[in-house]
PyMOL Python script that loads the backbone (N, CA, C, O; Angstrom):
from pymol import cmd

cmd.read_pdbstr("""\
ATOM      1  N   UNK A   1     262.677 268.394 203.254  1.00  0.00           N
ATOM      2  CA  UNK A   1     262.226 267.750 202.039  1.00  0.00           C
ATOM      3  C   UNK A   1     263.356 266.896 201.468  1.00  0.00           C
ATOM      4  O   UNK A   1     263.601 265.743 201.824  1.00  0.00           O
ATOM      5  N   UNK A   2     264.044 267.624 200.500  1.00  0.00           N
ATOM      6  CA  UNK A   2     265.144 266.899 199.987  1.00  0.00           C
ATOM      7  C   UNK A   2     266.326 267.546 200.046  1.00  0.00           C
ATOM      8  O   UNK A   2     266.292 268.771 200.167  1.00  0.00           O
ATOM      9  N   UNK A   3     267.762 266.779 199.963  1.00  0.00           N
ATOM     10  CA  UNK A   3     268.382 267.426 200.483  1.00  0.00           C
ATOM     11  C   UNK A   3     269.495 267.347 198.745  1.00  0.00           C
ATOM     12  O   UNK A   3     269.780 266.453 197.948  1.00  0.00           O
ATOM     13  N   UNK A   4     269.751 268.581 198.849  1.00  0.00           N
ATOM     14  CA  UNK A   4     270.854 268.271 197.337  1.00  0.00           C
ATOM     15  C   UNK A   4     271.756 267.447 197.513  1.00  0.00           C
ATOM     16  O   UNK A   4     272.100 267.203 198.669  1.00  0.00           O
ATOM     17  N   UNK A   5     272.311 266.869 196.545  1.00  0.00           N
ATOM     18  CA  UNK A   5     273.062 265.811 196.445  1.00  0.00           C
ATOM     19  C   UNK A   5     274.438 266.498 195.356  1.00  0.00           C
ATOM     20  O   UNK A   5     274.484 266.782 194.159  1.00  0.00           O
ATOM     21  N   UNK A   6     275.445 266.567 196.497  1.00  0.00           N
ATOM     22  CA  UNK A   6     276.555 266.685 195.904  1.00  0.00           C
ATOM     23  C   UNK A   6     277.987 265.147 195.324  1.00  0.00           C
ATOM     24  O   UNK A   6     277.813 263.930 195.377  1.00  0.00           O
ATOM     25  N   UNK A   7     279.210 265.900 194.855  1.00  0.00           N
ATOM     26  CA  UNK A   7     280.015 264.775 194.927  1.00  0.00           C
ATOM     27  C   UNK A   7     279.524 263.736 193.966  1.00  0.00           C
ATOM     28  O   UNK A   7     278.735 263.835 193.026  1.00  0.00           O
ATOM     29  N   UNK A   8     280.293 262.559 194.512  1.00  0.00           N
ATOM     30  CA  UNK A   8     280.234 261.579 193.573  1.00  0.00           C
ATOM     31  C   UNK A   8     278.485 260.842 193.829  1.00  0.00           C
ATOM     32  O   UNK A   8     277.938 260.107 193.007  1.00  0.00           O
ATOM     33  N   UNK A   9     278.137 261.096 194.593  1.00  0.00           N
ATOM     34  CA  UNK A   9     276.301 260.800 194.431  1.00  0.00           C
ATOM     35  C   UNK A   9     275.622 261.439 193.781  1.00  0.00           C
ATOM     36  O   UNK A   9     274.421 261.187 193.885  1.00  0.00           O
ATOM     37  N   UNK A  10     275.897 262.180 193.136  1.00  0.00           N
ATOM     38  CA  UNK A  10     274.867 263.821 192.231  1.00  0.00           C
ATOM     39  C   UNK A  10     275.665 262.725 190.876  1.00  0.00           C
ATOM     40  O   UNK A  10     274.861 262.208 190.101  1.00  0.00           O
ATOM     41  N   UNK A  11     276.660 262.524 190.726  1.00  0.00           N
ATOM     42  CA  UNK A  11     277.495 262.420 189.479  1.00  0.00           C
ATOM     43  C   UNK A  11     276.722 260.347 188.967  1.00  0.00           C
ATOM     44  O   UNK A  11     276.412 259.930 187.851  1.00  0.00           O
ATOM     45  N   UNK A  12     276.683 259.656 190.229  1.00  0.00           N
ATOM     46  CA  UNK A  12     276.400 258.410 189.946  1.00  0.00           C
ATOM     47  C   UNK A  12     274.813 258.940 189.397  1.00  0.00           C
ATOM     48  O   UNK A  12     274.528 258.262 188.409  1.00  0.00           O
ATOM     49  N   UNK A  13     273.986 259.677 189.640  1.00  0.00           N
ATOM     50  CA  UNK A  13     272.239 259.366 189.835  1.00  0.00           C
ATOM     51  C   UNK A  13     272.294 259.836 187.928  1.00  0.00           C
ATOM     52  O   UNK A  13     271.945 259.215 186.925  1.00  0.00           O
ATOM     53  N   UNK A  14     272.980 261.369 188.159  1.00  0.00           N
ATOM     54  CA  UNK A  14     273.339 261.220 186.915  1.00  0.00           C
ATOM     55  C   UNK A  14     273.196 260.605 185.780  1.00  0.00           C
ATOM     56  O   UNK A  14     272.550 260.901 184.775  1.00  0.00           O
ATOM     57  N   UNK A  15     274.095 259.405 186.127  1.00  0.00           N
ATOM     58  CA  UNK A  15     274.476 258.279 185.471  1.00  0.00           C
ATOM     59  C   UNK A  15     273.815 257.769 185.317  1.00  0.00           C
ATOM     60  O   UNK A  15     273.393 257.677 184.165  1.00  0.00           O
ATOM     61  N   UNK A  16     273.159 256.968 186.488  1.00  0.00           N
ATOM     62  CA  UNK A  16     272.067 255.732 186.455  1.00  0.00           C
ATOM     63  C   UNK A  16     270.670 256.727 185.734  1.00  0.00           C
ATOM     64  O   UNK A  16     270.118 255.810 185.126  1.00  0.00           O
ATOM     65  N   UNK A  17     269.905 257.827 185.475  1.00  0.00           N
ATOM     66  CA  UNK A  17     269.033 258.216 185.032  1.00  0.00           C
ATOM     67  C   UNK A  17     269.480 258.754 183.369  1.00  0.00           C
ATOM     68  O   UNK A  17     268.763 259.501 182.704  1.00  0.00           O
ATOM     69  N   UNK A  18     270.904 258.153 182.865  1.00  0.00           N
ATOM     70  CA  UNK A  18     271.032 258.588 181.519  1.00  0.00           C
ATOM     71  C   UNK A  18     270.056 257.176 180.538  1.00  0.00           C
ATOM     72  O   UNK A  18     269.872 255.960 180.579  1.00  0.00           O
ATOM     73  N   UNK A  19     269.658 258.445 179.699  1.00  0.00           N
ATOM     74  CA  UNK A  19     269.045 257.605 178.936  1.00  0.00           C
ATOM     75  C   UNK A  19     269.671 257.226 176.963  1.00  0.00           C
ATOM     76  O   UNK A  19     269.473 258.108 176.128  1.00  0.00           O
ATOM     77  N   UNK A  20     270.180 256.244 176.652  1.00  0.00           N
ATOM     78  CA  UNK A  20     270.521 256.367 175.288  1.00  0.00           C
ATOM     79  C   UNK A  20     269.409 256.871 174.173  1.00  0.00           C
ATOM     80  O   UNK A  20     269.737 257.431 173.127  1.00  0.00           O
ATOM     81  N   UNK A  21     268.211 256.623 174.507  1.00  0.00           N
ATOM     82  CA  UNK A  21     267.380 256.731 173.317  1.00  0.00           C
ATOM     83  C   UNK A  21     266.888 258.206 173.217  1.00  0.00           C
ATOM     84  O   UNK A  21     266.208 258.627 172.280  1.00  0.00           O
ATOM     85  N   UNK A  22     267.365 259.053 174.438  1.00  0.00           N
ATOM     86  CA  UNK A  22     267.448 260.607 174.659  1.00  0.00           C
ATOM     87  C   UNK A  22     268.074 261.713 173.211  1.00  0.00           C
ATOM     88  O   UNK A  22     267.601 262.685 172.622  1.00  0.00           O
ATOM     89  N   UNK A  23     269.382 260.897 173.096  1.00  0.00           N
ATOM     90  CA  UNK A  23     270.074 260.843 172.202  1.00  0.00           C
ATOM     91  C   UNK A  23     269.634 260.837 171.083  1.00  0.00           C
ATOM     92  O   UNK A  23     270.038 261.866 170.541  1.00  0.00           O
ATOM     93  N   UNK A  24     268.945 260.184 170.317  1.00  0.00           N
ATOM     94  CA  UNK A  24     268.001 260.026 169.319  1.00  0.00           C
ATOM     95  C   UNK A  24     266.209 260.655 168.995  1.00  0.00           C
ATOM     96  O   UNK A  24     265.496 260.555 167.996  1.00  0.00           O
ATOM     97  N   UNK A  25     266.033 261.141 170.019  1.00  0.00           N
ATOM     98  CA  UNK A  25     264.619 261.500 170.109  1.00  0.00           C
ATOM     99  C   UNK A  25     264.524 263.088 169.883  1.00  0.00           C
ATOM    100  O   UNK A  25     265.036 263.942 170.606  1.00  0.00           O
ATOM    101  N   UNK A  26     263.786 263.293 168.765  1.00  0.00           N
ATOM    102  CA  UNK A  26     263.296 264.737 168.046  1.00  0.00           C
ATOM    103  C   UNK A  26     263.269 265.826 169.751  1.00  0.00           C
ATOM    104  O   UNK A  26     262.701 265.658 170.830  1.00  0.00           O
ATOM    105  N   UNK A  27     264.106 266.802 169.256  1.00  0.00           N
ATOM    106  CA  UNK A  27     263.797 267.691 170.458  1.00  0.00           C
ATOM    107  C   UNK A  27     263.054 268.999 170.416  1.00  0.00           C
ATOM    108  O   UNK A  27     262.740 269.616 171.434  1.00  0.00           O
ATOM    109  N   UNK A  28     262.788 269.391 169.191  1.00  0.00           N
ATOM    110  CA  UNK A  28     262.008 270.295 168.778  1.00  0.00           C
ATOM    111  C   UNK A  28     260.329 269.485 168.715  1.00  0.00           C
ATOM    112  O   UNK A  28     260.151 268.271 168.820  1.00  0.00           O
ATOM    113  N   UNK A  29     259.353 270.422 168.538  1.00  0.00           N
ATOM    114  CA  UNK A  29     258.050 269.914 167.976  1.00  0.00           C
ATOM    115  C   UNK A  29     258.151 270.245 166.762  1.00  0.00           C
ATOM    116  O   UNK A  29     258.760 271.218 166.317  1.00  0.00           O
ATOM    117  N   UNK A  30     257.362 269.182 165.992  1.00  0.00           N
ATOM    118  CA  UNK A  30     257.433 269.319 164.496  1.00  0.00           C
ATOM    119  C   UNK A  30     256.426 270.836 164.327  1.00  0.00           C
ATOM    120  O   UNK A  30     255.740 271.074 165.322  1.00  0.00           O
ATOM    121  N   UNK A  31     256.302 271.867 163.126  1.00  0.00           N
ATOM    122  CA  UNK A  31     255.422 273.083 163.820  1.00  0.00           C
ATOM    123  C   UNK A  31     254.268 272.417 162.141  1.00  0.00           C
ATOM    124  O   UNK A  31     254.447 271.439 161.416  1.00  0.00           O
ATOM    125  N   UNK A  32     253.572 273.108 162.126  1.00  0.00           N
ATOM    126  CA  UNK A  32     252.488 273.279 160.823  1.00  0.00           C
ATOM    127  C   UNK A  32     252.636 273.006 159.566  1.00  0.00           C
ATOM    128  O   UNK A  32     253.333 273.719 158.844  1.00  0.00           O
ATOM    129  N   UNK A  33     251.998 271.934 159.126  1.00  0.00           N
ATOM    130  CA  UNK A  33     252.926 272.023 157.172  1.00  0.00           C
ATOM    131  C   UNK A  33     252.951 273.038 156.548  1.00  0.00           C
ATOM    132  O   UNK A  33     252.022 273.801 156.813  1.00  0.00           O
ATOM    133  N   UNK A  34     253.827 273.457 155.619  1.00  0.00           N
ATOM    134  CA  UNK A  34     253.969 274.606 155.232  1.00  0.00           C
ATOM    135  C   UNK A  34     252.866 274.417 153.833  1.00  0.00           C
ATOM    136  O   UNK A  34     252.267 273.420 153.427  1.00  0.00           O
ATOM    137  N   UNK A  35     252.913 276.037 153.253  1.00  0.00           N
ATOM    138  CA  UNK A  35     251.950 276.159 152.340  1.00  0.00           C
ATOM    139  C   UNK A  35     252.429 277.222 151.226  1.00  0.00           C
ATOM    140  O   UNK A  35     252.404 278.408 151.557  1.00  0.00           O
ATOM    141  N   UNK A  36     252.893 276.860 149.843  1.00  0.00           N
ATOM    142  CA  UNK A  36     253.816 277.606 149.482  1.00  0.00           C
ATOM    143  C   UNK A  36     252.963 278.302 148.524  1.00  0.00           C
ATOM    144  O   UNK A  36     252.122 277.539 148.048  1.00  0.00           O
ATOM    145  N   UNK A  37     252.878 279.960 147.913  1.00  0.00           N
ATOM    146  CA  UNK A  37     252.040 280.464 147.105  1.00  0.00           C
ATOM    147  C   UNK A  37     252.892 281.030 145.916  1.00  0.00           C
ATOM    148  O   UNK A  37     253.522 282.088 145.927  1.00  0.00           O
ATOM    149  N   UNK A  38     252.800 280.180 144.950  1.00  0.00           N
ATOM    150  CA  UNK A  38     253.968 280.726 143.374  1.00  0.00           C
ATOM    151  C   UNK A  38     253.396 281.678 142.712  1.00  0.00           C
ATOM    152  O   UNK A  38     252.701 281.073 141.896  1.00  0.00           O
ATOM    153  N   UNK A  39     253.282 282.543 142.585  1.00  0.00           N
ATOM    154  CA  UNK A  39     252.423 283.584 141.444  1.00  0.00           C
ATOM    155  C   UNK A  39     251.131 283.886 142.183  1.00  0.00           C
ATOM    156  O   UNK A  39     250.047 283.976 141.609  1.00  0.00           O
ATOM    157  N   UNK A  40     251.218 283.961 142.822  1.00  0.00           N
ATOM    158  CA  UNK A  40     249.423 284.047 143.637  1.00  0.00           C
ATOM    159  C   UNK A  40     249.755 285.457 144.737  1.00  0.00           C
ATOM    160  O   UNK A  40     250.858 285.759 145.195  1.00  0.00           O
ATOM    161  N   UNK A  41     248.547 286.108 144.953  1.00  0.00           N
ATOM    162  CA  UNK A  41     248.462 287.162 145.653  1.00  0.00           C
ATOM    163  C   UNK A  41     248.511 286.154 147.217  1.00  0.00           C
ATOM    164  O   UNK A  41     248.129 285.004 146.999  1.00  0.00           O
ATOM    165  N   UNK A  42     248.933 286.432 148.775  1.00  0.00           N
ATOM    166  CA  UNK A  42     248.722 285.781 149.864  1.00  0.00           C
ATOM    167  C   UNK A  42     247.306 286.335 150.381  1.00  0.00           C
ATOM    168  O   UNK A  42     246.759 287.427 150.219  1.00  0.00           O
ATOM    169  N   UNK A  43     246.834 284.922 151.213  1.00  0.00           N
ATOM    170  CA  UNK A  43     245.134 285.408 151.668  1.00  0.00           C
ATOM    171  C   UNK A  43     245.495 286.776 152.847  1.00  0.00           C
ATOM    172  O   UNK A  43     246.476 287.150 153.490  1.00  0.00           O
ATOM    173  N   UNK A  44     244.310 287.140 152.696  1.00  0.00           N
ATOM    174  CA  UNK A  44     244.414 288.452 153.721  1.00  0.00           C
ATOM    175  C   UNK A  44     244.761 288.129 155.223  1.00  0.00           C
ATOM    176  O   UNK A  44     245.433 288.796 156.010  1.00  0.00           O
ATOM    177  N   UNK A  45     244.079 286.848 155.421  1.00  0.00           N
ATOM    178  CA  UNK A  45     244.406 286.379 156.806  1.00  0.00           C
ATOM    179  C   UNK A  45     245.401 286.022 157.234  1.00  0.00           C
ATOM    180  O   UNK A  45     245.470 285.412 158.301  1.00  0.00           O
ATOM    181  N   UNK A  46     246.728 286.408 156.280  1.00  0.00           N
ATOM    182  CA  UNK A  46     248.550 286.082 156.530  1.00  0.00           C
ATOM    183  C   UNK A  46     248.784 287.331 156.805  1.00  0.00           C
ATOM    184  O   UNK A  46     249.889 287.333 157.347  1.00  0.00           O
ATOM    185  N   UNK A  47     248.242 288.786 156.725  1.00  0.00           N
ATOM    186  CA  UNK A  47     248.741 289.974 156.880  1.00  0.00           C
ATOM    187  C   UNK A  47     248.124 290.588 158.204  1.00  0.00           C
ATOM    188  O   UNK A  47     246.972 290.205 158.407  1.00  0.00           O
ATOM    189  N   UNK A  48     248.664 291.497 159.191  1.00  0.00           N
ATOM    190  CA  UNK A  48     248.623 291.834 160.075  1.00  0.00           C
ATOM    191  C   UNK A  48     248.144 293.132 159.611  1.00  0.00           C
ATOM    192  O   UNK A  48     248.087 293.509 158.441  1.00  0.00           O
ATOM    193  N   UNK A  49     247.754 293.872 160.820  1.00  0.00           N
ATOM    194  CA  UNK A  49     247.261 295.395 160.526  1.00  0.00           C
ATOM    195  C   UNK A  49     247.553 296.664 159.544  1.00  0.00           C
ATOM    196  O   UNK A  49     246.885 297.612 159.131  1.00  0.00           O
ATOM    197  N   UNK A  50     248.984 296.167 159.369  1.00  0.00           N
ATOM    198  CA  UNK A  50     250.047 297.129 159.002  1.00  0.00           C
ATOM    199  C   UNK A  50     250.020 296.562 157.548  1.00  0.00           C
ATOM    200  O   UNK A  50     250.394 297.204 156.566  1.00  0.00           O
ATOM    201  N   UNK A  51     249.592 295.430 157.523  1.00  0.00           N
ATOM    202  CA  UNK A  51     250.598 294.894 156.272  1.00  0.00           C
ATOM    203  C   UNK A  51     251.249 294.081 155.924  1.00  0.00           C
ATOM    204  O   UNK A  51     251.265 293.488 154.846  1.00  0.00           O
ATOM    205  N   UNK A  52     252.145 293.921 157.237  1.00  0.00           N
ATOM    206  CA  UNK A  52     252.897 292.464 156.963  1.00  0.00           C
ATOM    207  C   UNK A  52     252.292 291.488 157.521  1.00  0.00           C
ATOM    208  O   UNK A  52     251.356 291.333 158.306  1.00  0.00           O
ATOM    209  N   UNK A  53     253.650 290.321 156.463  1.00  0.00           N
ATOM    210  CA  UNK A  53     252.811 289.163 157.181  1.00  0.00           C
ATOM    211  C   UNK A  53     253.031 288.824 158.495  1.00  0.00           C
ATOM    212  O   UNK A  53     254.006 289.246 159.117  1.00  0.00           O
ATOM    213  N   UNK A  54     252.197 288.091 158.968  1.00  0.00           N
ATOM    214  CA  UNK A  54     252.151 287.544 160.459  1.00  0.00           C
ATOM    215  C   UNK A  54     253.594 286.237 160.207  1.00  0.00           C
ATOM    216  O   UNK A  54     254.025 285.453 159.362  1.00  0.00           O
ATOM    217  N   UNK A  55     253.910 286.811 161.830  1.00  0.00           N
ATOM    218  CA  UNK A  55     255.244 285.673 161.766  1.00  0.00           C
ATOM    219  C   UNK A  55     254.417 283.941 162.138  1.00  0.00           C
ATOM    220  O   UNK A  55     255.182 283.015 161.868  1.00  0.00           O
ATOM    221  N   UNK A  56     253.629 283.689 162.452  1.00  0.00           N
ATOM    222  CA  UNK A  56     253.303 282.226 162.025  1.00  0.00           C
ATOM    223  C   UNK A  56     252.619 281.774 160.619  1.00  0.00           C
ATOM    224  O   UNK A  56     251.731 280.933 160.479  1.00  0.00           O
ATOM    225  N   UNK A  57     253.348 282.651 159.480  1.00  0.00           N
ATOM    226  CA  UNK A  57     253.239 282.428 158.288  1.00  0.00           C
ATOM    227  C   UNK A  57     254.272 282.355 157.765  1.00  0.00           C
ATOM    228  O   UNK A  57     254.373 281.863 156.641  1.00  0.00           O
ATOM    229  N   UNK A  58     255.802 283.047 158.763  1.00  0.00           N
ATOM    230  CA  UNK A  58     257.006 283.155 157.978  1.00  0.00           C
ATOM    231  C   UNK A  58     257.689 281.620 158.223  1.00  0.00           C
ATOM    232  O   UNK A  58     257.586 281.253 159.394  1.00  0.00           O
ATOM    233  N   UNK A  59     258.249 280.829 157.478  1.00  0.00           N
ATOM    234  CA  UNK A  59     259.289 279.961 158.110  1.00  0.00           C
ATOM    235  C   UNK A  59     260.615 279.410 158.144  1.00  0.00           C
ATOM    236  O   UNK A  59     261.337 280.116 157.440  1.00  0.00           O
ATOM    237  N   UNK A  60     260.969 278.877 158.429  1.00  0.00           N
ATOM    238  CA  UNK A  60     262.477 279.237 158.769  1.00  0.00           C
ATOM    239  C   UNK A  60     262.915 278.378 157.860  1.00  0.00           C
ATOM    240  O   UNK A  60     262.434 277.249 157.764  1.00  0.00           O
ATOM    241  N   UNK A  61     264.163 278.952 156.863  1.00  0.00           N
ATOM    242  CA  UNK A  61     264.605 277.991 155.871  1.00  0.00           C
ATOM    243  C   UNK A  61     265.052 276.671 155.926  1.00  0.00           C
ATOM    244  O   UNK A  61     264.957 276.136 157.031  1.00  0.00           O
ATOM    245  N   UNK A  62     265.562 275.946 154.924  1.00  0.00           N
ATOM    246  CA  UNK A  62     266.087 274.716 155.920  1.00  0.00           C
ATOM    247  C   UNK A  62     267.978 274.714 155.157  1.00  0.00           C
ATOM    248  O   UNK A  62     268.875 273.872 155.110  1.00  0.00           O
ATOM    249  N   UNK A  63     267.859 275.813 154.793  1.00  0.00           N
ATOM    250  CA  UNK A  63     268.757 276.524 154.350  1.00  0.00           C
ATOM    251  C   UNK A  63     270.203 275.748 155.949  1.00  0.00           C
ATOM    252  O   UNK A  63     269.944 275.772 157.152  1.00  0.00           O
ATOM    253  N   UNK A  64     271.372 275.262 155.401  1.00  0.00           N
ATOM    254  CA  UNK A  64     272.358 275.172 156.467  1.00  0.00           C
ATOM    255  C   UNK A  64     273.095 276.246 155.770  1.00  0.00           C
ATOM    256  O   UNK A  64     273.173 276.638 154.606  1.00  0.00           O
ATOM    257  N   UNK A  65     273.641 276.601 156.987  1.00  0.00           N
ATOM    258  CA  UNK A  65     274.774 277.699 157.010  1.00  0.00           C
ATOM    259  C   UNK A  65     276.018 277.825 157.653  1.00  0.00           C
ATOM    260  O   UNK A  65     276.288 278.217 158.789  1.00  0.00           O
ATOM    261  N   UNK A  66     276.832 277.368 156.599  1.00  0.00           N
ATOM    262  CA  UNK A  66     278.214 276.900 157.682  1.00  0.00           C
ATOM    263  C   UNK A  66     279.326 278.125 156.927  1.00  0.00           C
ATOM    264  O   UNK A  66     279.071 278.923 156.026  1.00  0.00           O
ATOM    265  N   UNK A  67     280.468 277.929 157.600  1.00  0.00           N
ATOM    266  CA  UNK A  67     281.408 279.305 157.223  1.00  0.00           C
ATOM    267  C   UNK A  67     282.627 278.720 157.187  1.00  0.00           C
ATOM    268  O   UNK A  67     282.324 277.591 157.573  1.00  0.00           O
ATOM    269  N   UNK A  68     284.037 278.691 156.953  1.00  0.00           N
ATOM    270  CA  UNK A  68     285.347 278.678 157.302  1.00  0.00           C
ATOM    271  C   UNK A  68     285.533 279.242 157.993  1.00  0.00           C
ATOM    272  O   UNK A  68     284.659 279.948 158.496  1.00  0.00           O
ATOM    273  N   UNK A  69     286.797 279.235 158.399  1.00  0.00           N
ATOM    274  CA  UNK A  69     287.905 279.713 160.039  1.00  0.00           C
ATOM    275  C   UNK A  69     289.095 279.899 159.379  1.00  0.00           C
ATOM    276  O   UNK A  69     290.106 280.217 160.006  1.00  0.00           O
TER     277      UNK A  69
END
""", "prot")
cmd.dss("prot")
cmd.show_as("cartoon", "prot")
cmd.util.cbc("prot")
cmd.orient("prot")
């Protein structure tokens, strides 16, 4: 079939298949708009068997979190 490509031919194809606009292009999928509830009880259909909520109701802050050294 094909044969791997080591050396400086693995390193040129590399090259020639880099793309700049790679660089720039969203790499995550955007996920669901969020839906925020202030003072309100959540619908039943956010809670799982137990109780809690279902994790495609939880979402992830946009909270950054950086530290010192």
């Amino acid at each position: 079939m094909f044969e791997k490509r080591t050396g400086l031919r693995a390193w040129y194809d590399r090259f020639a298949a880099f793309d700049v606009a790679q660089l720039f292009s969203r790499t995550k999928k955007i996920g669901p708009p969020r839906k925020v509830f202030v003072n309100e009880e959540l619908p039943q259909d956010y809670y799982d068997h137990k109780g809690r909520v279902k994790k495609e109701h939880v979402y992830v802050s946009n909270q950054v979190i950086t530290s010192k050294l």
